[in-house]
C-alpha positions as CSV (number, residue, x, y, z in Angstrom):
1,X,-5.6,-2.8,-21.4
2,X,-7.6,-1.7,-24.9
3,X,-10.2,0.1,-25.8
4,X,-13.5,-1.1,-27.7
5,X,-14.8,0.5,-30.9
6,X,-17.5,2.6,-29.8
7,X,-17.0,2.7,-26.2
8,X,-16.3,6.1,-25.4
9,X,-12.5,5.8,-24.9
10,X,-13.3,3.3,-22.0
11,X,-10.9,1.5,-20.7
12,X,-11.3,-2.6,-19.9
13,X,-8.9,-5.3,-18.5
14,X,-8.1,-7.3,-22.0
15,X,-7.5,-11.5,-21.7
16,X,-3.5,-10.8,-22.1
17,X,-3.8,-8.3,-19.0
18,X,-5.6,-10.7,-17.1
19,X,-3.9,-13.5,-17.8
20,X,-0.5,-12.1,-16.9
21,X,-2.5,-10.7,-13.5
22,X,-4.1,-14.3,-12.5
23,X,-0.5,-15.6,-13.2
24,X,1.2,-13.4,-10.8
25,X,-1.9,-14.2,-8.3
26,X,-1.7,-17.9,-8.5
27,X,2.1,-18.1,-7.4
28,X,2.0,-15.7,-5.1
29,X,-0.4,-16.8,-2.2
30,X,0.8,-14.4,0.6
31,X,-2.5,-12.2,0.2
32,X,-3.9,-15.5,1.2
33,X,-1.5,-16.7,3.8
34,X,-1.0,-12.9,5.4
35,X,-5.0,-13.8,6.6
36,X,-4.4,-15.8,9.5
37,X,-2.0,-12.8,10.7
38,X,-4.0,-9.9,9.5
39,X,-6.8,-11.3,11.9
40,X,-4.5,-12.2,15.0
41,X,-3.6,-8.3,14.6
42,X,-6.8,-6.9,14.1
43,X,-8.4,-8.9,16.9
44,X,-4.8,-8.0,19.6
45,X,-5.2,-4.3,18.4
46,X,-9.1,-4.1,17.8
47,X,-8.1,-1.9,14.7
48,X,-8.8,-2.8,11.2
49,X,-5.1,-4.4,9.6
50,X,-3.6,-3.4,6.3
51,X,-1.5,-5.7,4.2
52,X,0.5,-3.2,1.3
53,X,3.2,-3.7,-0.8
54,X,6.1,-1.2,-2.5
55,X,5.4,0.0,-5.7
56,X,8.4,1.8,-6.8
57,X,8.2,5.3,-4.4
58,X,4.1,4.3,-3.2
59,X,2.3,1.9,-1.0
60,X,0.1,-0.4,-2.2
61,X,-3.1,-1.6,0.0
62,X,-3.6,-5.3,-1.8
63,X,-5.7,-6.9,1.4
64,X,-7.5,-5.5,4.4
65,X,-9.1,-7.5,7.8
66,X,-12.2,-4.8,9.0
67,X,-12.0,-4.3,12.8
68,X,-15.7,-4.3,14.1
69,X,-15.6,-1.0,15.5
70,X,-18.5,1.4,14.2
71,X,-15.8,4.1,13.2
72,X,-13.2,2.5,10.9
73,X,-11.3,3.5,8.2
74,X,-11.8,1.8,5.0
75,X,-9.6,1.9,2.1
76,X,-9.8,0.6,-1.2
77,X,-7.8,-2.0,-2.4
78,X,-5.3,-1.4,-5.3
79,X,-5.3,2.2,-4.1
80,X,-1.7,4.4,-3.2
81,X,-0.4,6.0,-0.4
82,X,3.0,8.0,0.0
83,X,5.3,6.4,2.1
84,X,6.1,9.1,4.8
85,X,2.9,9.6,5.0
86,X,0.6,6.8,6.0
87,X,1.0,4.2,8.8
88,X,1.6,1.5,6.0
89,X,4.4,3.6,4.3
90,X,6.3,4.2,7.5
91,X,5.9,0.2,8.6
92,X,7.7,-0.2,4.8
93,X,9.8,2.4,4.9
94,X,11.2,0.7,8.4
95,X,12.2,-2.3,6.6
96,X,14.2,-1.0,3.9
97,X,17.6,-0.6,3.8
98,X,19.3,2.9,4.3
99,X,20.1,3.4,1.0
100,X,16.7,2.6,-0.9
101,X,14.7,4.7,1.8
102,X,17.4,7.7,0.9
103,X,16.8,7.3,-2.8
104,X,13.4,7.3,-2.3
105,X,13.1,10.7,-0.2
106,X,14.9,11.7,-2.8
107,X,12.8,10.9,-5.8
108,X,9.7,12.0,-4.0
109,X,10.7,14.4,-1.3
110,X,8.2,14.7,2.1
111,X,5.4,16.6,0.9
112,X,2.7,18.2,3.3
113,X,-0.4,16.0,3.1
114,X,-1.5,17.2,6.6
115,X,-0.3,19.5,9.7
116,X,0.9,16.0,11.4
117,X,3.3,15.1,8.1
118,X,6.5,14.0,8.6
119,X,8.1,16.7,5.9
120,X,11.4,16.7,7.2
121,X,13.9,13.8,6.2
122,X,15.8,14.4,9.6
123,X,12.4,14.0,11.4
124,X,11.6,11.0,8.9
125,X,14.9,9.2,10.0
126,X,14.3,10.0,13.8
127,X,10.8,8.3,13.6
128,X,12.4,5.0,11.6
129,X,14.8,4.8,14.3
């Protein structure tokens, strides 16, 4: 990412950037594949589906299928989530080994983001179980 003169210090996606980002796109299709599976979910659960990936101690959301249900939460793609505290975090945190989910509660510890947060890690380990 660069700057252009005059812009204000505003911040644009240069040709390397998105070059290296189509790159990664084009050989990995499981956004594209996860679809087919996101809708089978979305339609068995009537609730919208989340596809996310780990990003060092973080959830990613990188593709969403909208349940058509009036109330709905929507989330932006690209954006982050703690682990022990989303639904998406917790599904990630379940398939991890041991060892990387204890380095991670580690790292980033079980902060408060609500009365319902998991903010113990005995609780945490209780729930993956």
């Amino acid at each position: 990412m660069s700057t252009r003169p005059g812009d204000l210090g505003r911040w644009y996606v240069g040709l390397p950037a998105f070059t290296v980002g189509a790159g990664f796109l084009a050989n990995r299709d499981f956004v594209g594949q996860s679809h087919v599976s996101m809708r089978r979910l979305m339609e068995q659960s009537g609730e919208t589906a989340n596809l996310a990936i780990l990003d060092g101690t973080e959830a990613v959301f990188i593709a969403q299928v909208q349940c058509r249900e009036m109330m709905r939460i929507l989330v932006k793609l690209g954006s982050r989530v703690p682990l022990h505290a989303s639904g998406v975090g917790k599904a990630i945190f379940a398939a991890l080994p041991d060892e990387q989910i204890d380095a991670i509660l580690k790292v980033k510890g079980l902060p408060r983001i609500t009365d319902h947060t998991i903010a113990a890690p005995e609780t945490m380990w209780a729930a993956l179980a």
